[in-house]
C-alpha positions as CSV (number, residue, x, y, z in Angstrom):
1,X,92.5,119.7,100.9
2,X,95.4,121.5,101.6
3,X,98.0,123.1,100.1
4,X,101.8,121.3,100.0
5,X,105.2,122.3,100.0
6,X,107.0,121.2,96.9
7,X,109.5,118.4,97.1
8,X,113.1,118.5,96.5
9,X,113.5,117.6,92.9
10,X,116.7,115.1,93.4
11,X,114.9,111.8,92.2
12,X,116.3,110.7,88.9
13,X,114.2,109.0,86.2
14,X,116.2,105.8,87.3
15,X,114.7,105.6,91.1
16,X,111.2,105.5,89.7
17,X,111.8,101.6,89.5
18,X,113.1,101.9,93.4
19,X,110.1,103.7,95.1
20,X,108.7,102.0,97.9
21,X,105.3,102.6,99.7
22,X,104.4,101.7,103.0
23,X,100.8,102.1,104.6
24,X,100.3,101.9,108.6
25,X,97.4,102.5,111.3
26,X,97.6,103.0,114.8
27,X,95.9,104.4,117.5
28,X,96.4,107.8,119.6
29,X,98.2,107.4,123.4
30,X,95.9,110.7,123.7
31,X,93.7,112.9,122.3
32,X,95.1,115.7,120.0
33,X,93.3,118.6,119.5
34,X,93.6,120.5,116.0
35,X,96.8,122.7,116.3
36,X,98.4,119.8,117.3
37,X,97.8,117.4,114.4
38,X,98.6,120.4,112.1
39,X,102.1,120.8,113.6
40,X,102.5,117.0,112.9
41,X,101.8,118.0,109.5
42,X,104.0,120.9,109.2
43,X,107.0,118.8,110.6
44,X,106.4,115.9,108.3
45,X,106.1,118.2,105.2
46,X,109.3,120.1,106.1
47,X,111.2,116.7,107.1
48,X,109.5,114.9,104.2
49,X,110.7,117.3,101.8
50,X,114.4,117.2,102.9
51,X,114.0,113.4,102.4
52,X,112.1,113.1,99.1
53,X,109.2,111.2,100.6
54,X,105.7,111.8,100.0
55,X,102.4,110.6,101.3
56,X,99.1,111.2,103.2
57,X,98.4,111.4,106.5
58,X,94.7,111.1,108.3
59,X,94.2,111.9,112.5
60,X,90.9,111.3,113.0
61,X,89.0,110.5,116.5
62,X,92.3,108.5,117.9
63,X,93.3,107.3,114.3
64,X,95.8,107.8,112.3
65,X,96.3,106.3,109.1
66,X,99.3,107.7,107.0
67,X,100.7,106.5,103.8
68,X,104.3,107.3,102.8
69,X,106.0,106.3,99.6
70,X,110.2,107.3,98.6
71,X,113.2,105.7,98.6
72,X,113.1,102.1,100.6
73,X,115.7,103.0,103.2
74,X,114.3,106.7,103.9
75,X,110.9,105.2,104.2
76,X,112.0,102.4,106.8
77,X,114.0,104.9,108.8
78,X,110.8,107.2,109.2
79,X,108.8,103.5,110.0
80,X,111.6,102.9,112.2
81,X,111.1,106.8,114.2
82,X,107.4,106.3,114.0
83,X,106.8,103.2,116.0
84,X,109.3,104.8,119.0
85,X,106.5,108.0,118.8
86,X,104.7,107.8,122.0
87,X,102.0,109.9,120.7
88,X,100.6,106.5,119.5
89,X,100.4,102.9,119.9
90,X,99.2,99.9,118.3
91,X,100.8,100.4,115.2
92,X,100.2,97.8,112.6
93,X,102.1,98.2,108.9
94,X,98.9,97.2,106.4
95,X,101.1,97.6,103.4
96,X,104.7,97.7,102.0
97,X,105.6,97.4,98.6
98,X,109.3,96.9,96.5
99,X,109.4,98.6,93.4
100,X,106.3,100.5,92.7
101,X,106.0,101.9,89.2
102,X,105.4,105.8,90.3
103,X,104.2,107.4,93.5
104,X,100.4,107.8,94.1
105,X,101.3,111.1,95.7
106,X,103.8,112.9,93.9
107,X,103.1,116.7,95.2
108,X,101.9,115.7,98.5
109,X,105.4,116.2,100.9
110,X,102.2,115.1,103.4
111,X,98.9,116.1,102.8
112,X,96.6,116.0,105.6
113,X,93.2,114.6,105.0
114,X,90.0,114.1,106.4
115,X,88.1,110.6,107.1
116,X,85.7,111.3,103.9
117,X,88.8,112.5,101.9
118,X,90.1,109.2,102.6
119,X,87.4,107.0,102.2
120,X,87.1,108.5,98.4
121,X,90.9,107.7,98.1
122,X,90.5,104.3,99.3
123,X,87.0,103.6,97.6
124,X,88.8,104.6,94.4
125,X,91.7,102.6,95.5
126,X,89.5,99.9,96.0
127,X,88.1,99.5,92.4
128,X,90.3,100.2,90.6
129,X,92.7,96.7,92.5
130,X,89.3,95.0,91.2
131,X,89.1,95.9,87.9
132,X,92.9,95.5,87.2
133,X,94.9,92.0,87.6
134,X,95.1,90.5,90.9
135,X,97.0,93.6,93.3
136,X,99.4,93.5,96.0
137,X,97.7,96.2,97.3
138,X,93.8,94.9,98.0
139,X,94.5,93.5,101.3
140,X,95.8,97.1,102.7
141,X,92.8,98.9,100.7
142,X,90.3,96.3,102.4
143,X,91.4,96.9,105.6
144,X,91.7,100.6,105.7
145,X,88.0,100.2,104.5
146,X,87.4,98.1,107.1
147,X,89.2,100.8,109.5
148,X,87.5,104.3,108.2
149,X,83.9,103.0,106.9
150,X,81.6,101.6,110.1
151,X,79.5,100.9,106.7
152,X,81.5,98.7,105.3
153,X,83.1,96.7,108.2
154,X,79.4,96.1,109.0
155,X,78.9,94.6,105.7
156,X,82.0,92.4,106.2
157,X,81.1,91.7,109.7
158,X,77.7,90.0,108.3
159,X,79.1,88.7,105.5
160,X,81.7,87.2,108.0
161,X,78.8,85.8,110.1
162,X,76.8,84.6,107.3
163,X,79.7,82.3,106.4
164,X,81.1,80.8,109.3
165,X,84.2,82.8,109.3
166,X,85.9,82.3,105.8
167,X,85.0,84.5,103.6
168,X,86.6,87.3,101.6
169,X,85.8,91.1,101.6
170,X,83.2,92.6,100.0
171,X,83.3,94.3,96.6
172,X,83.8,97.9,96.3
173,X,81.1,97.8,94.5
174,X,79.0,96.2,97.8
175,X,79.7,99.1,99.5
């Protein structure tokens, strides 16, 4: 992966209990070719910085998935900028959660990552929701499996089949 720039060190011990992560797909307008995802990145980590927001960020054959975590009212106003970006469309917000304990991404102002970079991220996601008490969280984690692993939304697809519709995802372990 990688390297970040380092964020602004502003957040006090008390806004841990305040952070708030949000988790969104969506699908290019167009096809962007390398130097032009990486300038997304370099604006997001210089903006990011500025506003104490961190996350990750995957553009990958027309998708993106990006993950950003801060305070609740910086994160919304970035949602808010995002969905007006006619770079893409389709946007659909997989994930936002009040209060979150600590950030999943503390040095990451945006890290850029790859499809298989992800898929370990949300794999180990994944298990650990299932191993833990029941997690706000599994729903987004299945369906950015279901999203970035043609392996595993085949699974689910059968399993969906096999059961007339109603059926939960698979285990990480399934997969």
């Amino acid at each position: 992966m990688q390297e970040t720039i380092q964020l602004n060190q502003t957040e006090s011990e008390n806004d841990i209990g305040f952070m708030y992560q949000l988790a969104y797909c969506s699908v290019l307008t167009q096809q962007l070719g390398d130097a032009d995802v990486q300038a997304i990145v370099d604006h997001a980590q210089k903006s990011n910085v500025a506003n104490n927001i961190t996350g990750l960020l995957m553009i990958e054959q027309g998708l993106v998935i990006q993950w950003l975590e801060g305070k609740k009212s910086d994160v919304r106003k970035l949602w808010a900028k995002l969905q007006e970006d006619p770079r893409h469309h389709c946007l659909v917000e997989l994930l936002h959660r009040d209060f979150a304990d600590t950030r999943l991404f503390p040095d990451w102002s945006m890290q850029r990552t790859t499809r298989e970079e992800m898929l370990e991220i949300v794999h180990g996601a994944r298990k650990q929701a299932e191993s833990s008490e029941p997690s706000p969280w599994a729903g987004a984690i299945g369906t950015m499996c279901l999203l970035i692993d043609p392996e595993y939304a085949r699974t689910y697809g059968a399993a969906l089949l096999n059961q007339g519709g109603a059926v939960a995802a698979p285990s990480a372990a399934a997969v």
